[in-house]
Rosetta silent file (secondary structure, phi, psi, omega in degrees, C-alpha in Angstrom):
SEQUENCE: XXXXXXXXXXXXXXXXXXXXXXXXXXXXXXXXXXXXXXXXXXXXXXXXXXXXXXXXXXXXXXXXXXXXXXXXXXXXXXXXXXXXXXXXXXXXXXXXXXXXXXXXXXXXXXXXXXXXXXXXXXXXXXXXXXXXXXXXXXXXXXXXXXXXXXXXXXXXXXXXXXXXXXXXXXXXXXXXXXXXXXXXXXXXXXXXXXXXXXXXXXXXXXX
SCORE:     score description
SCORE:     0.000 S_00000001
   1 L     0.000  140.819 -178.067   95.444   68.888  112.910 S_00000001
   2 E  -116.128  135.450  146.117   98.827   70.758  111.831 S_00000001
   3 E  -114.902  138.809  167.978  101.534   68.584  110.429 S_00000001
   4 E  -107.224  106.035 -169.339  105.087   69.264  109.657 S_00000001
   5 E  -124.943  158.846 -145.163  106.578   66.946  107.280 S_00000001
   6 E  -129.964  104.543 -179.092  110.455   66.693  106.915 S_00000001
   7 L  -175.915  113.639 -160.355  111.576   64.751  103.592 S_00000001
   8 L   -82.473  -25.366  159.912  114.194   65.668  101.358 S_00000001
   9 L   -46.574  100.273  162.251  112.693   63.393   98.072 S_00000001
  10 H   -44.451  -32.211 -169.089  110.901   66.464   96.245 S_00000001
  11 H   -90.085  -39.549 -177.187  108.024   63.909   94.947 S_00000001
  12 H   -62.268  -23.794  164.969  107.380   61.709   98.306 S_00000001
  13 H   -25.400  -91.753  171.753  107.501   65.278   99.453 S_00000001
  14 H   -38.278  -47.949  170.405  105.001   66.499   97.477 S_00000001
  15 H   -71.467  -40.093  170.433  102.910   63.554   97.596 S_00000001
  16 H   -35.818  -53.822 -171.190  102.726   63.598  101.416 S_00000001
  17 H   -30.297  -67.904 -151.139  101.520   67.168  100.875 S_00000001
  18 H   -67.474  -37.991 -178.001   99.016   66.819   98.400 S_00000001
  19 H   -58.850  -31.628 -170.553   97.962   63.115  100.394 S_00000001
  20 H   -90.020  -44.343  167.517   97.174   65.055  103.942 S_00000001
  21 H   -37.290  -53.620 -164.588   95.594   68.067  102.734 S_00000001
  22 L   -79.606   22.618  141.329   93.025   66.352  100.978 S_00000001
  23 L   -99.239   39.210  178.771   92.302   64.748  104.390 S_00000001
  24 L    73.997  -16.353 -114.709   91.724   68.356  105.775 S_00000001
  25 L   -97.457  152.876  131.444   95.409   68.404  107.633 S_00000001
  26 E  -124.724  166.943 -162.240   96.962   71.320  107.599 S_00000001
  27 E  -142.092  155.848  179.008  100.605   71.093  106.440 S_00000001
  28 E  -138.410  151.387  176.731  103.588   72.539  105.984 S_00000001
  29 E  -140.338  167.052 -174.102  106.798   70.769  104.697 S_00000001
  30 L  -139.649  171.467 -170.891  110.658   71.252  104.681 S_00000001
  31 L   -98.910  -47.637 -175.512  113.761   69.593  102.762 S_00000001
  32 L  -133.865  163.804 -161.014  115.986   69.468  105.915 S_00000001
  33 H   -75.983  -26.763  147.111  116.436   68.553  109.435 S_00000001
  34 H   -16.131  -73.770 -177.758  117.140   72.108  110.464 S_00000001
  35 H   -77.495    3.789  175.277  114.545   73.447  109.097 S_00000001
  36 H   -48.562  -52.291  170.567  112.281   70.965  110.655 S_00000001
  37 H   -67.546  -44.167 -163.505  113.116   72.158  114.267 S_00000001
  38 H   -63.676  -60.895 -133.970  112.655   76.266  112.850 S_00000001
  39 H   -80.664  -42.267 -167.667  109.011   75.270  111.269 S_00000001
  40 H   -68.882  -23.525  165.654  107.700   72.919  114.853 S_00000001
  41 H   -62.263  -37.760  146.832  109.126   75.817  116.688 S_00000001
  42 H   -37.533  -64.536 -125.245  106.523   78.483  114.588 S_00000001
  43 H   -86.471  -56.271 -168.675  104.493   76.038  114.117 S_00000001
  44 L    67.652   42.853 -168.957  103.784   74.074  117.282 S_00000001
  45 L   -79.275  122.881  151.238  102.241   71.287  115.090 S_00000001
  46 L     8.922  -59.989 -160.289  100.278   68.132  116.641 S_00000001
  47 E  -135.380  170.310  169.613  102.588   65.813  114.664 S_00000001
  48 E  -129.131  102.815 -165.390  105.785   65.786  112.811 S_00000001
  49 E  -108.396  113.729 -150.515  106.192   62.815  110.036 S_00000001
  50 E  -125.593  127.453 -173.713  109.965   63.016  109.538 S_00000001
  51 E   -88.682  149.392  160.371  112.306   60.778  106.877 S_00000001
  52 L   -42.936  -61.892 -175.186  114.877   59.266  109.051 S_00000001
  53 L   -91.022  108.049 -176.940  117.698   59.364  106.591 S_00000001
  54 L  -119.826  153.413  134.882  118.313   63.627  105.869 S_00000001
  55 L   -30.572  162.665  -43.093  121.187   65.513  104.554 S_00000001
  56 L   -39.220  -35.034 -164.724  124.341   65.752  104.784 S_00000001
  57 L   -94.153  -30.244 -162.916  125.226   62.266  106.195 S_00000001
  58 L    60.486   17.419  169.565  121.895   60.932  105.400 S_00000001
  59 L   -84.857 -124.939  173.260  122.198   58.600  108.433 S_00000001
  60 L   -93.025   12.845 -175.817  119.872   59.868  111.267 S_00000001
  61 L   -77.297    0.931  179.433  119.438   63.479  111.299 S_00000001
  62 H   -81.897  -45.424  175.802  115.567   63.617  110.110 S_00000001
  63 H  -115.973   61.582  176.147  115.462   61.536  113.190 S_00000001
  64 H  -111.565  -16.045 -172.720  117.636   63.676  115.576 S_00000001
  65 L   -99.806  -41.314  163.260  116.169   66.703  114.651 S_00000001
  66 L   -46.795  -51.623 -175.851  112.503   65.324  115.152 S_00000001
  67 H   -69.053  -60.162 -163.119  113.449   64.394  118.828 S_00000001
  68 H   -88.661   68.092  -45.688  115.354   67.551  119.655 S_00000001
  69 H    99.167  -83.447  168.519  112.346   69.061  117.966 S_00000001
  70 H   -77.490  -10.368  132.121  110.268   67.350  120.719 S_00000001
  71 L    10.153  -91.650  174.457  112.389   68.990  122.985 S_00000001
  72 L   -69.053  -40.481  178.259  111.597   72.128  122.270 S_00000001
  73 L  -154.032  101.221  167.928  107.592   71.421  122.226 S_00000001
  74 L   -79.028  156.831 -146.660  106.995   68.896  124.199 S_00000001
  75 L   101.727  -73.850 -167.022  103.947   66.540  123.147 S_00000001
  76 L   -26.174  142.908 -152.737  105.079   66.339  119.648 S_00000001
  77 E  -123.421  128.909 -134.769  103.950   63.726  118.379 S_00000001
  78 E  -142.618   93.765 -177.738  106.362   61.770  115.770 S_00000001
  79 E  -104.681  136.309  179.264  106.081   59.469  112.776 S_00000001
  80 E  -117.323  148.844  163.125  109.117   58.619  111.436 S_00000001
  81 E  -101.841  174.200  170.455  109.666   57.251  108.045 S_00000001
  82 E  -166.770  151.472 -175.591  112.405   54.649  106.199 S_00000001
  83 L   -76.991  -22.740 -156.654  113.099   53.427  102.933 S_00000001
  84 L  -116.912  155.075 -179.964  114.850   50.492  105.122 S_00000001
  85 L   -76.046  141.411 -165.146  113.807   47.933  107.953 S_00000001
  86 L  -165.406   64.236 -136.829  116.198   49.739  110.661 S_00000001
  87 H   -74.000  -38.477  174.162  114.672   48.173  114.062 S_00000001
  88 H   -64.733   14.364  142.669  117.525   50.454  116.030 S_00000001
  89 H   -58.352  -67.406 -176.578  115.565   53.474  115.135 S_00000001
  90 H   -59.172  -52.303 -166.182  112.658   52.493  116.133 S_00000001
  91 H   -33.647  -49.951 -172.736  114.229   51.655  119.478 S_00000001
  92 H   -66.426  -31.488 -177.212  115.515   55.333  119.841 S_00000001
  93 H   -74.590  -31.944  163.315  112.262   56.634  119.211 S_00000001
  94 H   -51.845  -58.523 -156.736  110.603   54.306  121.881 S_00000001
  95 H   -57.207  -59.718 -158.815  113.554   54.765  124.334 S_00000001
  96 H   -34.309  -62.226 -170.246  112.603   59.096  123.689 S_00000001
  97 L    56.822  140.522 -155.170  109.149   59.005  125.255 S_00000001
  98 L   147.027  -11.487 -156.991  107.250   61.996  124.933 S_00000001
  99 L  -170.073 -177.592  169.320  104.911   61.786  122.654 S_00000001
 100 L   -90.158  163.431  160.134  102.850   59.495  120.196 S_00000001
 101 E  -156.018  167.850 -134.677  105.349   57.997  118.243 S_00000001
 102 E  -143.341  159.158  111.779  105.349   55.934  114.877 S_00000001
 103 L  -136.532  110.798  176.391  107.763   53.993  112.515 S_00000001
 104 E  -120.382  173.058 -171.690  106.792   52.823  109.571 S_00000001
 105 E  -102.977  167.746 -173.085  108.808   52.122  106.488 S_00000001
 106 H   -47.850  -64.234  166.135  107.817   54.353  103.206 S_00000001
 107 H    -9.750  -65.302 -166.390  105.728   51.527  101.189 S_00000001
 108 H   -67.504   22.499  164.350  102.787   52.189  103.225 S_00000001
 109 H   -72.955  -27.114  170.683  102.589   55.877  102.004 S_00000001
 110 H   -45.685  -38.055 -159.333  101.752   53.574   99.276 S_00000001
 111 L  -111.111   78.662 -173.500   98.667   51.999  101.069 S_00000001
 112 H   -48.383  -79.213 -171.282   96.917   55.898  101.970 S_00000001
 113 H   -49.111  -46.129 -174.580   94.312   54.221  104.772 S_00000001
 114 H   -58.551  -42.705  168.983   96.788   52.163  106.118 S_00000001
 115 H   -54.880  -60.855 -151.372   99.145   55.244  106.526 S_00000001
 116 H   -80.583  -28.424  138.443   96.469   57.701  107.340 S_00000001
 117 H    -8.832  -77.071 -147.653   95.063   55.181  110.483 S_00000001
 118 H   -45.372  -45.195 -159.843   98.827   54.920  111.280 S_00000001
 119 H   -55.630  -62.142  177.679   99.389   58.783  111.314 S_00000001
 120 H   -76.716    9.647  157.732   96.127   59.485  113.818 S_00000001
 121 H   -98.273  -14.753  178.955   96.868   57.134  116.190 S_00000001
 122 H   -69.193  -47.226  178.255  100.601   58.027  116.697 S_00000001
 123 L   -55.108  -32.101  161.954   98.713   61.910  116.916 S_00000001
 124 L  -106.135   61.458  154.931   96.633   61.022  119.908 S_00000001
 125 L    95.622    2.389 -169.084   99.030   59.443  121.403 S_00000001
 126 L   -86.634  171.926 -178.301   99.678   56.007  120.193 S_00000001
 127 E  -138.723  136.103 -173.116  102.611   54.181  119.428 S_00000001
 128 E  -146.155  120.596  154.505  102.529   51.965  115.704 S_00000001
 129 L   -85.746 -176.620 -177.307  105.366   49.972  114.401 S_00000001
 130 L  -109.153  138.564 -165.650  105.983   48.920  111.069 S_00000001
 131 H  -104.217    2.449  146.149  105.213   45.277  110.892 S_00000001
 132 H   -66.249  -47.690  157.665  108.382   44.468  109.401 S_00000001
 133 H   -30.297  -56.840  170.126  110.275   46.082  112.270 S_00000001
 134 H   -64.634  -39.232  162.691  108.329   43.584  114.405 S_00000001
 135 H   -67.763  -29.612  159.668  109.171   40.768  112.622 S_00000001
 136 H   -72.916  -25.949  166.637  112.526   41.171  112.931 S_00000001
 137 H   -62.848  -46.949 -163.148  112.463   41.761  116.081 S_00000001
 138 H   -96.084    2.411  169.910  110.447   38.457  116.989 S_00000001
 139 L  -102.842   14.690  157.958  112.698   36.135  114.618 S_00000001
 140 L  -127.989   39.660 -170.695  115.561   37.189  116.473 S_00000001
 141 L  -109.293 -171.078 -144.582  115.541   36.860  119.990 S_00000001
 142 L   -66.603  144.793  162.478  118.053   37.250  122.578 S_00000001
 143 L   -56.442  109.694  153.356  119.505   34.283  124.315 S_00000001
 144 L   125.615  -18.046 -156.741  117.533   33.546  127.144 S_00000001
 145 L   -55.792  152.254  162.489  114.567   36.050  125.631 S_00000001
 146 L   -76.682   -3.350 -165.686  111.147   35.249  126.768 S_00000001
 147 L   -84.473   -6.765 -150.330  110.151   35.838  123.526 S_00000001
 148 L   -67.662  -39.153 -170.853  111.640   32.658  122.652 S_00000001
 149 L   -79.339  -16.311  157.524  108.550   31.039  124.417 S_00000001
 150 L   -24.817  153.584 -149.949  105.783   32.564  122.741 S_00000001
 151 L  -113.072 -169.163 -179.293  102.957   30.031  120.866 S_00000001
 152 L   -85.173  -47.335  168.171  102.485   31.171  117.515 S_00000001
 153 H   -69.616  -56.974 -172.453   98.807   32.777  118.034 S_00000001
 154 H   -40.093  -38.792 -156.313  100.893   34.633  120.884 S_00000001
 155 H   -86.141  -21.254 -160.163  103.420   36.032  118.385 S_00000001
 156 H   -82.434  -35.611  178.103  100.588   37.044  115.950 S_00000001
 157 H   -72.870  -24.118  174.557   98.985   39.030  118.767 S_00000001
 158 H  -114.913    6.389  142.747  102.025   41.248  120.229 S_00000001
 159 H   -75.674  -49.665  160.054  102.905   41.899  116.904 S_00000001
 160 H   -55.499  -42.243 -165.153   99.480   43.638  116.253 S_00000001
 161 H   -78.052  -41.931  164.305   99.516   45.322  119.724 S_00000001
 162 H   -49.466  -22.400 -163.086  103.223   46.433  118.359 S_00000001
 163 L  -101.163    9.201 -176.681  102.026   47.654  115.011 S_00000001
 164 L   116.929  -25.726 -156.929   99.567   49.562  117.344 S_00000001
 165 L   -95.855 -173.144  177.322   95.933   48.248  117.401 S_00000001
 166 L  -125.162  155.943 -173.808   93.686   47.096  120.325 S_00000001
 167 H   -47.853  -18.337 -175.131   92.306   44.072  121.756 S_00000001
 168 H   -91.155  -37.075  137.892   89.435   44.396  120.396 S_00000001
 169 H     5.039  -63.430 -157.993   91.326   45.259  116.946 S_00000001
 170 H   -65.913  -50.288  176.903   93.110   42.137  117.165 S_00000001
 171 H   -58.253  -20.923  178.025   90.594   39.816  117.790 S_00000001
 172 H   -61.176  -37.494 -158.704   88.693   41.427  114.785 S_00000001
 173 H   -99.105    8.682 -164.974   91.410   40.978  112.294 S_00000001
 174 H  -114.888  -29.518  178.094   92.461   37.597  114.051 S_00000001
 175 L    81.218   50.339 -177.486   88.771   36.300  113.821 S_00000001
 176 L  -122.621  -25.889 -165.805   89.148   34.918  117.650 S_00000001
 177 L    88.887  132.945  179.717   86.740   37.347  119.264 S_00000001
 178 H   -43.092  -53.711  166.179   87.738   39.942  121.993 S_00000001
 179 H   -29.420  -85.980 -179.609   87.795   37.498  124.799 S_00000001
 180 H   -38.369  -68.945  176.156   89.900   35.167  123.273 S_00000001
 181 H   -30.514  -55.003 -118.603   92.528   38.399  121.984 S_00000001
 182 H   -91.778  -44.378  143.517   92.333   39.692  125.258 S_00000001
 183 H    -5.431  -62.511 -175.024   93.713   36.012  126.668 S_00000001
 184 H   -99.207  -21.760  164.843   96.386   35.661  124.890 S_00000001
 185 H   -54.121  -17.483 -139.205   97.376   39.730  125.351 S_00000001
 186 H  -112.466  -34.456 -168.670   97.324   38.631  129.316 S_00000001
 187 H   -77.329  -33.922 -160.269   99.594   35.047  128.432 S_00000001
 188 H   -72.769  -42.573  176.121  101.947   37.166  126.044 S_00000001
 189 H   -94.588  -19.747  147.542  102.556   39.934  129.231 S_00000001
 190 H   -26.624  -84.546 -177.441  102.645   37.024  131.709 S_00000001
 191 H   -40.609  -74.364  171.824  105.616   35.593  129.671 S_00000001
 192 L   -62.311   11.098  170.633  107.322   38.861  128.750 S_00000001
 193 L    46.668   38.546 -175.058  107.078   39.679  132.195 S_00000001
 194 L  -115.935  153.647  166.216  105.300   42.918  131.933 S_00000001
 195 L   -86.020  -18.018 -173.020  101.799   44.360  133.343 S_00000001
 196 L  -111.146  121.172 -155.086  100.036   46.370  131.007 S_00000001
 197 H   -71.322  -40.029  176.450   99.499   44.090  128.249 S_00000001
 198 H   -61.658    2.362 -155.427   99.056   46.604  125.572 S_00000001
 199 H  -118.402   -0.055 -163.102  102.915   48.018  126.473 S_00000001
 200 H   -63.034  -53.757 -171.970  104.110   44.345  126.228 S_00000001
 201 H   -68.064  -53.208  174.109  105.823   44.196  122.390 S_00000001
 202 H   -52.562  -34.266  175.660  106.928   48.161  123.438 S_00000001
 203 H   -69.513  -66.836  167.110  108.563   46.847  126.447 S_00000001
 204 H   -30.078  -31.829  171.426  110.539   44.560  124.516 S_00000001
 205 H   -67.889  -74.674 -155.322  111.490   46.716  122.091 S_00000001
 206 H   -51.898  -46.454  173.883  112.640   49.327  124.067 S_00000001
 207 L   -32.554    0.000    0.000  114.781   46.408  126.175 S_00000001
Protein backbone atom coordinates (compact mmCIF):
# COMPACT_ATOMS: atom_id res chain seq x y z
CA UNK A 1 0.00 0.00 0.00
CA UNK A 2 1.46 3.65 -0.81
CA UNK A 3 0.61 6.34 1.65
CA UNK A 4 1.03 10.02 1.53
CA UNK A 5 1.00 11.64 4.78
CA UNK A 6 0.46 15.50 5.07
CA UNK A 7 1.43 16.93 8.69
CA UNK A 8 3.23 19.92 9.39
CA UNK A 9 4.39 18.74 13.32
CA UNK A 10 8.06 17.50 12.31
CA UNK A 11 7.80 14.64 15.18
CA UNK A 12 3.99 13.33 14.62
CA UNK A 13 5.49 13.57 11.19
CA UNK A 14 8.16 11.50 11.68
CA UNK A 15 6.47 9.18 13.87
CA UNK A 16 3.73 8.44 11.31
CA UNK A 17 6.68 7.63 9.05
CA UNK A 18 8.68 5.50 11.04
CA UNK A 19 4.95 3.85 12.53
CA UNK A 20 3.76 2.71 8.75
CA UNK A 21 6.90 1.59 7.36
CA UNK A 22 7.48 -0.83 9.90
CA UNK A 23 4.04 -2.18 8.86
CA UNK A 24 5.50 -2.65 5.27
CA UNK A 25 3.56 0.71 3.86
CA UNK A 26 5.25 2.49 1.65
CA UNK A 27 5.34 6.23 2.46
CA UNK A 28 6.13 9.36 1.57
CA UNK A 29 5.38 12.56 3.63
CA UNK A 30 5.07 16.41 3.14
CA UNK A 31 4.86 19.61 5.54
CA UNK A 32 2.10 21.33 3.46
CA UNK A 33 -1.16 21.17 1.79
CA UNK A 34 0.31 22.01 -1.57
CA UNK A 35 2.63 19.77 -1.57
CA UNK A 36 0.23 17.10 -0.67
CA UNK A 37 -1.77 17.49 -3.99
CA UNK A 38 2.05 17.59 -6.10
CA UNK A 39 3.16 14.15 -4.17
CA UNK A 40 -0.80 12.13 -4.75
CA UNK A 41 -0.48 13.50 -8.18
CA UNK A 42 3.25 11.47 -8.69
CA UNK A 43 2.33 9.34 -6.47
CA UNK A 44 -1.17 8.00 -7.08
CA UNK A 45 -1.15 6.58 -3.49
CA UNK A 46 -4.04 4.15 -2.09
CA UNK A 47 -4.50 6.52 0.87
CA UNK A 48 -3.69 9.95 2.01
CA UNK A 49 -3.68 10.51 6.05
CA UNK A 50 -3.81 14.32 6.10
CA UNK A 51 -3.72 16.83 9.45
CA UNK A 52 -6.74 18.92 9.04
CA UNK A 53 -5.34 22.07 10.50
CA UNK A 54 -2.10 23.14 7.77
CA UNK A 55 -0.37 26.32 7.13
CA UNK A 56 -0.91 29.42 6.68
CA UNK A 57 -4.39 29.79 8.32
CA UNK A 58 -4.13 26.51 9.96
CA UNK A 59 -7.94 26.17 9.68
CA UNK A 60 -8.80 23.56 6.94
CA UNK A 61 -6.37 23.43 4.24
CA UNK A 62 -4.76 19.80 5.06
CA UNK A 63 -8.38 19.07 4.58
CA UNK A 64 -9.08 21.04 1.32
CA UNK A 65 -6.16 19.98 -0.28
CA UNK A 66 -6.83 16.18 0.55
CA UNK A 67 -10.29 16.49 -1.22
CA UNK A 68 -9.14 18.51 -4.20
CA UNK A 69 -6.40 15.92 -4.10
CA UNK A 70 -9.20 13.32 -4.57
CA UNK A 71 -10.14 15.21 -7.38
CA UNK A 72 -7.41 14.80 -9.22
CA UNK A 73 -7.18 10.80 -8.52
CA UNK A 74 -10.19 9.71 -7.92
CA UNK A 75 -10.47 6.67 -5.35
CA UNK A 76 -8.22 8.28 -2.92
CA UNK A 77 -8.83 7.14 -0.08
CA UNK A 78 -8.60 9.74 3.02
CA UNK A 79 -7.88 9.72 6.74
CA UNK A 80 -7.96 12.83 8.15
CA UNK A 81 -6.47 13.76 11.41
CA UNK A 82 -7.28 16.52 14.48
CA UNK A 83 -5.81 17.59 17.53
CA UNK A 84 -9.64 18.74 18.21
CA UNK A 85 -13.23 17.08 18.28
CA UNK A 86 -14.42 19.19 15.05
CA UNK A 87 -17.70 17.05 14.01
CA UNK A 88 -18.11 19.76 10.90
CA UNK A 89 -15.14 18.21 9.31
CA UNK A 90 -16.03 15.12 9.49
CA UNK A 91 -19.30 16.10 7.84
CA UNK A 92 -17.35 17.62 4.80
CA UNK A 93 -15.49 14.62 4.36
CA UNK A 94 -18.71 12.39 4.39
CA UNK A 95 -20.70 14.97 2.31
CA UNK A 96 -17.21 14.49 -0.46
CA UNK A 97 -17.85 10.85 -1.31
CA UNK A 98 -15.32 9.28 -3.26
CA UNK A 99 -13.40 7.29 -1.50
CA UNK A 100 -12.77 5.43 1.91
CA UNK A 101 -12.74 8.06 4.24
CA UNK A 102 -11.63 8.39 8.01
CA UNK A 103 -11.58 10.95 10.94
CA UNK A 104 -10.03 10.34 13.81
CA UNK A 105 -8.56 12.72 16.30
CA UNK A 106 -4.52 12.42 16.85
CA UNK A 107 -4.56 10.42 20.38
CA UNK A 108 -5.13 7.28 18.64
CA UNK A 109 -1.77 7.57 16.70
CA UNK A 110 -1.15 6.96 20.26
CA UNK A 111 -2.99 3.52 20.36
CA UNK A 112 -0.79 1.99 16.91
CA UNK A 113 -3.51 -1.13 16.40
CA UNK A 114 -6.27 0.93 16.96
CA UNK A 115 -4.93 3.45 14.30
CA UNK A 116 -3.46 0.90 12.02
CA UNK A 117 -7.19 -1.16 11.87
CA UNK A 118 -8.58 2.41 11.40
CA UNK A 119 -6.15 3.28 8.47
CA UNK A 120 -6.98 -0.25 6.40
CA UNK A 121 -10.39 -0.06 6.55
CA UNK A 122 -10.79 3.61 5.41
CA UNK A 123 -8.08 2.05 2.44
CA UNK A 124 -10.52 -0.52 1.19
CA UNK A 125 -13.05 1.49 1.29
CA UNK A 126 -14.54 2.02 4.64
CA UNK A 127 -15.67 4.87 6.40
CA UNK A 128 -14.38 5.16 10.53
CA UNK A 129 -15.21 7.98 12.78
CA UNK A 130 -13.56 8.99 15.76
CA UNK A 131 -15.71 7.95 18.63
CA UNK A 132 -15.68 11.23 20.11
CA UNK A 133 -17.03 12.81 16.93
CA UNK A 134 -19.92 10.36 17.45
CA UNK A 135 -20.61 11.22 20.70
CA UNK A 136 -21.13 14.52 20.08
CA UNK A 137 -23.04 14.04 17.55
CA UNK A 138 -25.55 11.64 19.49
CA UNK A 139 -25.71 14.01 22.71
CA UNK A 140 -26.85 16.65 20.59
CA UNK A 141 -29.65 16.08 18.50
CA UNK A 142 -31.70 18.21 16.40
CA UNK A 143 -35.17 19.13 17.41
CA UNK A 144 -37.41 16.71 16.16
CA UNK A 145 -34.15 14.22 15.40
CA UNK A 146 -34.95 10.61 15.37
CA UNK A 147 -32.02 10.16 17.12
CA UNK A 148 -33.72 11.49 20.02
CA UNK A 149 -35.57 8.05 20.17
CA UNK A 150 -32.87 5.70 20.24
CA UNK A 151 -32.70 2.98 23.48
CA UNK A 152 -29.41 3.11 24.87
CA UNK A 153 -28.12 -0.46 23.46
CA UNK A 154 -29.34 1.33 20.11
CA UNK A 155 -27.00 4.31 20.63
CA UNK A 156 -24.08 1.96 21.59
CA UNK A 157 -24.57 0.13 18.30
CA UNK A 158 -24.68 3.09 15.56
CA UNK A 159 -21.96 4.51 17.25
CA UNK A 160 -19.77 1.37 16.50
CA UNK A 161 -21.21 1.04 12.94
CA UNK A 162 -20.09 4.98 12.88
CA UNK A 163 -16.63 4.40 14.23
CA UNK A 164 -16.68 1.79 11.35
CA UNK A 165 -16.98 -1.91 12.43
CA UNK A 166 -19.51 -4.65 11.43
CA UNK A 167 -22.33 -6.48 12.79
CA UNK A 168 -20.64 -9.08 13.55
CA UNK A 169 -17.85 -6.63 15.13
CA UNK A 170 -20.37 -5.16 17.25
CA UNK A 171 -21.94 -7.93 18.66
CA UNK A 172 -18.36 -9.22 19.52
CA UNK A 173 -17.28 -6.21 21.41
CA UNK A 174 -20.97 -5.72 22.73
CA UNK A 175 -21.04 -9.43 23.99
CA UNK A 176 -24.83 -9.74 22.47
CA UNK A 177 -24.01 -12.15 19.67
CA UNK A 178 -24.46 -11.36 15.88
CA UNK A 179 -28.14 -11.92 15.85
CA UNK A 180 -28.91 -9.81 18.52
CA UNK A 181 -26.27 -6.76 16.87
CA UNK A 182 -27.79 -7.33 13.74
CA UNK A 183 -31.48 -6.49 15.50
CA UNK A 184 -30.85 -3.62 16.85
CA UNK A 185 -28.67 -2.37 13.46
CA UNK A 186 -32.29 -3.10 11.66
CA UNK A 187 -34.38 -1.04 14.84
CA UNK A 188 -31.63 1.81 14.75
CA UNK A 189 -32.24 2.17 10.55
CA UNK A 190 -35.99 1.65 11.07
CA UNK A 191 -35.93 4.76 13.39
CA UNK A 192 -33.39 6.85 11.50
CA UNK A 193 -35.33 6.17 8.61
CA UNK A 194 -32.71 4.73 6.43
CA UNK A 195 -32.21 1.19 4.54
CA UNK A 196 -28.88 -0.04 4.65
CA UNK A 197 -28.27 -0.35 8.20
CA UNK A 198 -24.58 -0.18 8.12
CA UNK A 199 -24.95 3.61 6.32
CA UNK A 200 -27.39 4.52 9.19
CA UNK A 201 -24.95 6.76 11.78
CA UNK A 202 -23.29 8.03 8.08
CA UNK A 203 -26.64 9.08 7.01
CA UNK A 204 -27.06 11.12 9.93
CA UNK A 205 -24.02 12.60 9.89
CA UNK A 206 -23.93 13.66 6.59
CA UNK A 207 -27.76 15.21 7.29
Amino acid sequence: MRIVIAEDDALLREGLVLLLRSEGFDVAAVDHPGDLVTSVEAQAPDLAVVDVRMPPTFTDEGLRAALEARRRVPGLAILALSAFVEDGYAGDLLAAGGGGAGYLLKERVGKPDEFLDALRRVAAGGTVLDRDVVAVQLARPRPGDPVATLTEREREVVALLAEGHSVPTIGRLLGIGTEAARRHAGDVSAKLRVSDETQSMLSYLRA
